[in-house]
N, C-alpha and C positions, 0 to 999 in steps of 0.2 A: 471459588472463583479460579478459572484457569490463570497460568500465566499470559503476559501479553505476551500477543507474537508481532515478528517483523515477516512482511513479504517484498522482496524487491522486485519492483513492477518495472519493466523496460520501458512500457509505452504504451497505450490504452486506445482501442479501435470498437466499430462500432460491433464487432462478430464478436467481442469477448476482451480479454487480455495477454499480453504476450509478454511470458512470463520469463526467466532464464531459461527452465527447460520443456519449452512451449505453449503454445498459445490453452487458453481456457476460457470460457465464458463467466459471465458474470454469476450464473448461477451454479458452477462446479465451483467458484470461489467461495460462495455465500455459504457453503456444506461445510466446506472445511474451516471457516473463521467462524461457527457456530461457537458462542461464548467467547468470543474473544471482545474486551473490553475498550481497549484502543489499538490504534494500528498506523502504522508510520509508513507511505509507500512513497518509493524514489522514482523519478525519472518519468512523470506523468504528463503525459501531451495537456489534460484539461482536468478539472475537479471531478467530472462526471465519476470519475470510479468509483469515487464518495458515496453518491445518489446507489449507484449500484447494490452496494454493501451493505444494504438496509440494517443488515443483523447484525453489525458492527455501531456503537452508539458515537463512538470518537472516531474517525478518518482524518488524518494529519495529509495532505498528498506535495507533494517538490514538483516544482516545475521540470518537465526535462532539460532544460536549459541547464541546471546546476548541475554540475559536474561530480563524478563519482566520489573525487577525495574530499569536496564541498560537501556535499551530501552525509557522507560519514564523520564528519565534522561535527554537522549541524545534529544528525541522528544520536550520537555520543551526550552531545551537551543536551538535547530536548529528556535520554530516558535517564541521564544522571543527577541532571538539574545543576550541572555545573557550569 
């Protein structure tokens, strides 16, 4: 089993996702998170990225609403369990 990864997602649209260092569709995502078992993404307009990510079995996704130091808060305590 691979390790989990994290992806920080900016924002989520319907032509793909727009990532830090730009945009990509849903299925240039789904290639590279092949075997990844869960996945934590920030800053998400709607759940849909979820549905996307078929090949991912767990999608955790934050509202963009939450703020970045929020975020890293929450992401810290969800992979530590503290």
């Amino acid at each position: 089993m691979q390790d989990t990864q994290v992806v920080e997602q900016q924002a989520g649209f319907p032509a793909g996702v727009d990532l830090v260092g730009g945009a990509v569709d849903g299925d240039w995502l789904s290639e590279r998170l092949m075997g990844v078992q869960m996945l934590l993404l920030a800053g998400c307009r709607s759940d849909r990225i979820g549905d996307w990510l078929g090949v991912v079995p767990y999608v955790v996704t934050l509202d963009e609403a939450i703020g970045g130091s929020d975020a890293a808060v929450l992401a810290e305590h969800f992979w530590t369990g503290s």
